[in-house]
C-alpha positions as CSV (number, residue, x, y, z in Angstrom):
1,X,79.3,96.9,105.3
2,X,77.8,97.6,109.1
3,X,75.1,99.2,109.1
4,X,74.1,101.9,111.7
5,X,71.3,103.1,113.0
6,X,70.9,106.0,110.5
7,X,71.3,104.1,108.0
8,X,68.2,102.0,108.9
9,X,66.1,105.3,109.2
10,X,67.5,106.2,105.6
11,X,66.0,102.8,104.5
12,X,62.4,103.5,106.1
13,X,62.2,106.9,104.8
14,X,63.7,105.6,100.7
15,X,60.8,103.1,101.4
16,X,58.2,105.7,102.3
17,X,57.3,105.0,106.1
18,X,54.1,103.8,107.4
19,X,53.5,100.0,106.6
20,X,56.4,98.2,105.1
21,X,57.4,94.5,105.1
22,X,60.3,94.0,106.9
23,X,61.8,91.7,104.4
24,X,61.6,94.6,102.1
25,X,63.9,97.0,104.5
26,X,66.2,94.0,104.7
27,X,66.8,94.0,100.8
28,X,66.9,97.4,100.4
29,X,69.7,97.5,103.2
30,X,71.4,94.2,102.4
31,X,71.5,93.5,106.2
32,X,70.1,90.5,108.0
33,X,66.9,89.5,110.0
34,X,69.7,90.0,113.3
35,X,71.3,93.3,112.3
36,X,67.8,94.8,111.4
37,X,66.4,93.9,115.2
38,X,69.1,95.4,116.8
39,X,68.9,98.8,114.8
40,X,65.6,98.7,115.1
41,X,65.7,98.4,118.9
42,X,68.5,101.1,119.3
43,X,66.5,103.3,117.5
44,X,63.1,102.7,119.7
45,X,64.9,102.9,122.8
46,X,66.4,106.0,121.8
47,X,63.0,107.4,120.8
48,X,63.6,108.0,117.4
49,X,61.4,105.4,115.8
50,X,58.3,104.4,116.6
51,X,57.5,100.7,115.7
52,X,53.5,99.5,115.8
53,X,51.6,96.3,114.8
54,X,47.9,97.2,113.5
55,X,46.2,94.4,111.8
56,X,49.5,92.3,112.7
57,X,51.4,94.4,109.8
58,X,54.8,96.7,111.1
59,X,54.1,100.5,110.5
60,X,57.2,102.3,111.1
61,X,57.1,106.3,111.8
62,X,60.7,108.0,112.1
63,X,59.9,110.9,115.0
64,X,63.8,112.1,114.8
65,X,66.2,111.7,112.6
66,X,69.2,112.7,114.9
67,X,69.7,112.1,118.5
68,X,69.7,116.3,118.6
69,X,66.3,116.4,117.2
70,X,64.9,113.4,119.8
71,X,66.1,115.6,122.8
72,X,64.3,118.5,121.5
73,X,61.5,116.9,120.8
74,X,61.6,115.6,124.8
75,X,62.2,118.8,125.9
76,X,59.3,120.5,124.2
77,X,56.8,118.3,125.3
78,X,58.0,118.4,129.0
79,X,57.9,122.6,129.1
């Protein structure tokens, strides 16, 4: 099965957000360490996860979960 972007924000979300391992998102998905980096990168280029690194742990926020909801978002905070 490919897995898509959305799919990966499904995964984060089933998981709870905020700190999760990553090799916990990769057995939940069934996906490996190569799919999940390039998910993961569409989805913080496209604004629609944010990824950070306190205390050297991944906290993962999901700030849209469509593309439709990420221009929105842009455009609210621009007007």
């Amino acid at each position: 099965m490919k897995a898509t972007p959305d799919d990966l924000l499904n995964a984060i979300r089933d998981l709870g957000q905020g700190e999760l391992a990553e090799h916990h998102i990769l057995r939940h998905m069934g996906i490996s360490h190569g799919q999940f980096c390039q998910l993961r990168k569409i989805l913080v280029e496209a604004c629609r996860l944010i990824v950070t690194h306190p205390n050297r742990r991944a906290h993962y926020l999901i700030t849209a979960t469509t593309a439709q909801d990420t221009k929105s978002n842009i455009n609210n905070t621009r007007g």
